[in-house]
N, C-alpha and C positions, 0 to 999 in steps of 0.2 A: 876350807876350800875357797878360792878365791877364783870370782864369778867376774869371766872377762866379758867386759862393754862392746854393744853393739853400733856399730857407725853402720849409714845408705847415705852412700855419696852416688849422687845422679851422675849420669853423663859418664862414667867413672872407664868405659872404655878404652879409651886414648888421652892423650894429652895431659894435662894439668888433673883431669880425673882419674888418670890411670894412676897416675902418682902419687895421687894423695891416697888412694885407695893403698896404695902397696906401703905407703910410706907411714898411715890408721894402723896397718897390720904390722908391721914392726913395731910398733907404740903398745902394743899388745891389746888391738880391737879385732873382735871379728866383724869383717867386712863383708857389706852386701854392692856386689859390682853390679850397678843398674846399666840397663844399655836399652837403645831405643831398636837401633836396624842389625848390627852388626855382634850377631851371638858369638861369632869363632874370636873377635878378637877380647871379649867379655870374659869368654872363659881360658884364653892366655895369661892375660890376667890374675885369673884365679889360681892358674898353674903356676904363675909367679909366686904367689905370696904363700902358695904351698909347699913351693919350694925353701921359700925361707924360715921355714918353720909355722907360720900364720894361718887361718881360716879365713877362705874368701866362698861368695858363694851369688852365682849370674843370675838376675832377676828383670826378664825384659817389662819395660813401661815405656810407654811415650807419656811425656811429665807434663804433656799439653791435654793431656784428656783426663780426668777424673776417675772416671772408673778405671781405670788403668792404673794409677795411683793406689787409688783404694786397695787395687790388688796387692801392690806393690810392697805396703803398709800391711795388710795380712800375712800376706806370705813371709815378711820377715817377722810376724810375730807366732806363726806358725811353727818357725823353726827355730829360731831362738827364744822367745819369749821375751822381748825386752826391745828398746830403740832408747839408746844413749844420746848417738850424736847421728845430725842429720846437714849432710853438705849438699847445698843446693848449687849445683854445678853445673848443672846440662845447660846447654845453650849452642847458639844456630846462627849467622849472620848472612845476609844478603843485599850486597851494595846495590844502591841504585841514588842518582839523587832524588829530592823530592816529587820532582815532577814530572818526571818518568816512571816512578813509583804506583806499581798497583797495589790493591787492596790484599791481596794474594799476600804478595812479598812483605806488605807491612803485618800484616797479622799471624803470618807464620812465625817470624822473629819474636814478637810481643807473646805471643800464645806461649809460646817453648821457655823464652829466656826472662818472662815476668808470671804470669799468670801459672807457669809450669811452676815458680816457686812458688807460688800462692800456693797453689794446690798441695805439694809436698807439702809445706810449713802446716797448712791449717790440717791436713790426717795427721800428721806423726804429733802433733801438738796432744791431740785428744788422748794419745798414752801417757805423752808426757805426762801432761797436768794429771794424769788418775796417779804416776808415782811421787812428781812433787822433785822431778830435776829430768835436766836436759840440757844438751846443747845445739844449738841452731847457729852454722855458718854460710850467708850466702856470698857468691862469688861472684862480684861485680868487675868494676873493671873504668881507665881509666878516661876511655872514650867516653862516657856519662857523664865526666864530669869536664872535659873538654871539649866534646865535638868535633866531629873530623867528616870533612867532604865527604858525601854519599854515603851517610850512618847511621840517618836519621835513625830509624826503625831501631835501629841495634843499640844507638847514643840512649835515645829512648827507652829503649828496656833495662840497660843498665843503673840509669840515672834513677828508675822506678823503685830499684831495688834498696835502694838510700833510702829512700821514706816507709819502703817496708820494711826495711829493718829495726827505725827508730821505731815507727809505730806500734810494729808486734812485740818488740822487747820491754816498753811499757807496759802492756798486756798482760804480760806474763813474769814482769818484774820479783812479782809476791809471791812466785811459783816454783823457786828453786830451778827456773830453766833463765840459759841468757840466751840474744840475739845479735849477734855481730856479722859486720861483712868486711869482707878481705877484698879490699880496691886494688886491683895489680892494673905492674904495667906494663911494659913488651919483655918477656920473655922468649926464651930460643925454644920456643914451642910454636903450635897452632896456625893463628892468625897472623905472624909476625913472617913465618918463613914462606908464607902466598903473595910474601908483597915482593916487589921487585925490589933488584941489588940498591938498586939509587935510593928508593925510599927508606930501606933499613937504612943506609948510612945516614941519611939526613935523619932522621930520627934516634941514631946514636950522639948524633952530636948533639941532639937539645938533651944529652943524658948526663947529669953535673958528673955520675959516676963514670962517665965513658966506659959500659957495657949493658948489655942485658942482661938481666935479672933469670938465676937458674931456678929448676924446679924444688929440688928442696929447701931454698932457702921458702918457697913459699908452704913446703910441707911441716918445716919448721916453726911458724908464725900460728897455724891452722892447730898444729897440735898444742900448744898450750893454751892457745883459745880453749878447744874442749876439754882441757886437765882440771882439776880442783882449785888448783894456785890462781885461774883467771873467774874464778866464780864473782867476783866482783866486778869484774868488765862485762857492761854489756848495752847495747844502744850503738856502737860505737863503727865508723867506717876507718880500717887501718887501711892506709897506703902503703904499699910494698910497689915501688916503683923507681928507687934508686937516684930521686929529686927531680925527677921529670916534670911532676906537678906538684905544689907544697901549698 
């Protein structure tokens, strides 16, 4: 009998989470669709991937509060018994520049899109390490490692995610789990289609590829990070960004 792997990809909703969640479940994972506000579109989702033959299954958390997590981390051990792979994806942006900037709007961003990985990474690790394998993908992004007018907060939380990735993957080296993050960069999702026509086009042209970058090429990348073949990658920030930044 062969015992299908469990992925919790955060945030898994909409967008880049929604897809990677539907795209785990083709790959033959059963999927935990986390969601913070928005239950009806969590469990379309899960209508999705039941459709296509897959198990998905809606488990609300905000990835900024701990006990929430914790829940989050039970409840899929509850049901499945197990956590293979864990995609730290939720996250939140709110432009402002620095000095109009309240405390508010910086720690909201920070709490969700750094600290919300902390929190997943260090519950699902504790199963982890009691099996002795794991995979741990978080989803950075390429404003971290650029910066861009009125981002601070978001540049900030991105860029955080680089040094927890190298630092935990060390960690946990010896442990049959890796830690890697997937640095993207404008795709026809999200945060790209809120900008105005003029900015998308200026930002295609700094694009060597001349296009943006679609979703499964990014669900492509994601899935052999957590297959067996990339068990010796791990520490490592890939760019999927089409030479934007190199």
């Amino acid at each position: 009998m062969i015992v299908k792997k469990v992925a919790i990809i955060t945030g898994a909703s909409r967008g880049i989470g929604k897809e990677i969640a539907i795209g785990l479940s083709k790959a033959g994972y059963k999927v935990i669709v986390n969601y913070c506000n928005r239950k009806d579109l969590a469990e379309k989702v899960v209508e999705e991937i039941s459709s296509n033959g897959g198990e998905g299954f809606p488990v609300k958390a905000d990835v900024s509060k701990i006990n929430e997590v914790k829940e989050l981390i039970s409840t899929t051990l509850d049901k499945y018994n197990r956590i293979d792979v864990l995609v730290n994806n939720a996250g939140i942006y709110k432009d402002s520049t620095i000095v109009k900037m309240d405390n508010k709007t910086w720690n909201d961003v920070i709490n969700v899109n750094l600290t919300g990985t902390f929190n997943c990474t260090k519950e699902a690790l504790k199963h982890m390490i009691k099996r002795k394998e794991g995979r741990i993908v978080n989803i950075s992004s390429v404003v971290g490692q650029i910066g861009i007018f009125g981002t601070s907060n978001y540049s900030a939380s991105k860029a955080g995610l680089f040094g927890l990735t190298k630092a935990v993957s060390k960690e946990v080296a010896t442990k049959g789990i890796t830690v890697n993050s997937l640095c993207l960069g404008y795709f026809e999702t999200g945060m790209l289609k809120q900008l105005p026509k003029n900015i998308q086009k200026d930002i295609l042209n700094q694009i060597p590829m001349k296009r943006f970058g679609s979703l499964p090429e990014v669900v492509d990348v994601l899935a052999f990070l957590c297959s067996p073949s990339a068990g010796y990658i791990t520490g490592q920030i890939i760019h999927i960004n089409g030479g934007y930044y190199m």
